[in-house]
N, C-alpha and C positions, 0 to 999 in steps of 0.2 A: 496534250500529247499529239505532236503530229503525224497526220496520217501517210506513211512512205512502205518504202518495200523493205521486207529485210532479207539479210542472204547471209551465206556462211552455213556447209553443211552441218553442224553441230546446233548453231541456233535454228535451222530449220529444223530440224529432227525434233527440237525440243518444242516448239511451236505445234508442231503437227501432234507429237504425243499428250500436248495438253489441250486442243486440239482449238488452238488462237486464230492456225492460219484458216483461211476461207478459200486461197486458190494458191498451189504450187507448181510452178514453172521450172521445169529440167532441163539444161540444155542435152543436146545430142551428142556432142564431141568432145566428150569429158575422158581424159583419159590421166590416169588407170580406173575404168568404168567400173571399179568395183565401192568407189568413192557414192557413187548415184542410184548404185543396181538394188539396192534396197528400197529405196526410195516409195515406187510404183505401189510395193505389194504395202508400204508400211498408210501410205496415199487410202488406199482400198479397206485398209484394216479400218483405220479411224474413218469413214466413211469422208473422205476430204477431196475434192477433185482435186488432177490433175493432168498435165499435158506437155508433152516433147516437144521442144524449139528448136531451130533449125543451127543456131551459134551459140556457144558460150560466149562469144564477144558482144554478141547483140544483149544477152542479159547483163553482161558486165558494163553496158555504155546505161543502162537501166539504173543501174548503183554508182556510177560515176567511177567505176575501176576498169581496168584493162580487160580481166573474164571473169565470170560468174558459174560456176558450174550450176546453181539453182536459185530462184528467189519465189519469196511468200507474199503474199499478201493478206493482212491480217484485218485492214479496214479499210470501209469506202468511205468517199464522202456520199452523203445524201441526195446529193444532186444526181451521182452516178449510179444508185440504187438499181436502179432499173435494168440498163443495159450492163451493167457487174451480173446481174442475174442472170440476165439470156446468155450472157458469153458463159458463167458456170455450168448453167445447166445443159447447153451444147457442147462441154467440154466434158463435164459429165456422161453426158449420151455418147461422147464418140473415144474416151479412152476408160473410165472404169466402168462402164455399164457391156462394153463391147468384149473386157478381159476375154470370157469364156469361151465367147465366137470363135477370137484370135488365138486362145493356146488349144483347142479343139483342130485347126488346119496345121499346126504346124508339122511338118513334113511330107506335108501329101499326099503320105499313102503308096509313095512310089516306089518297086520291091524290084532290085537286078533282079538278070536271067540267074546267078548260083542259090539268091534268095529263092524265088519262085521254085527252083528244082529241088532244094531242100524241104521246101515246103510240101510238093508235092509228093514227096516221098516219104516223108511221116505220116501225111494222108491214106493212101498206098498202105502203109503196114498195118495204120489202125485200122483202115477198111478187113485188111487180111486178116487180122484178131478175130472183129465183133464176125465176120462171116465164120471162123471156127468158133467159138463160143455159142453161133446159132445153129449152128450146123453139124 
């Protein structure tokens, strides 16, 4: 059986659910992104790395087709054992290990001035409760 990539959102899903592949490659610029968006969390579920590339044309010239929206890799050779390793396990470390970091900052934190005024003022009222309830 020779060792190649495969692709095709459908056979990778099925790769990953029985869990053949060893490293998934998503491109970035898939569009309609609802085609990939699963991808990531289904990546993390089966404990399977994974990581975003910069073209679907660059994984399609990978498979010898025009684009690629994702491709697997399911075997090495033996000779490439080794650095197959270090790239998973850095690839490992810097998108599913990092998920929590990453969906932990998103938005900032950052509150407009009608936010902030609203907020201050339900403050303001329960302050004015617990002070008659003490008082």
């Amino acid at each position: 059986k020779p060792i190649i990539l495969k692709y095709g959102i459908n056979h990778i899903t099925t790769l990953i659910e029985q869990k053949k592949a060893q490293l998934v490659v998503i491109a970035h610029d898939v569009d309609p992104i609802e085609i990939v968006v699963f991808l990531p969390a289904l990546c993390r579920k089966m404990d399977i790395p994974y990581c975003i590339v910069k073209s679907k044309a660059r994984l399609g010239a990978l498979v010898h087709k025009k684009t690629a929206t994702a491709v697997v890799l399911t075997q090495v050779k033996n000779e490439d054992k080794g650095s197959f390793n270090t790239i998973r396990e850095a690839i490992k470390v810097n998108y599913n290990d990092r998920f929590d970091d990453i969906r932990k900052r998103w938005g900032g934190g950052v509150v407009g001035e009608k936010a902030k005024a609203a907020k201050a003022k339900l403050e303001k009222i329960k302050a004015k409760e617990l002070a008659s309830r003490m008082g």
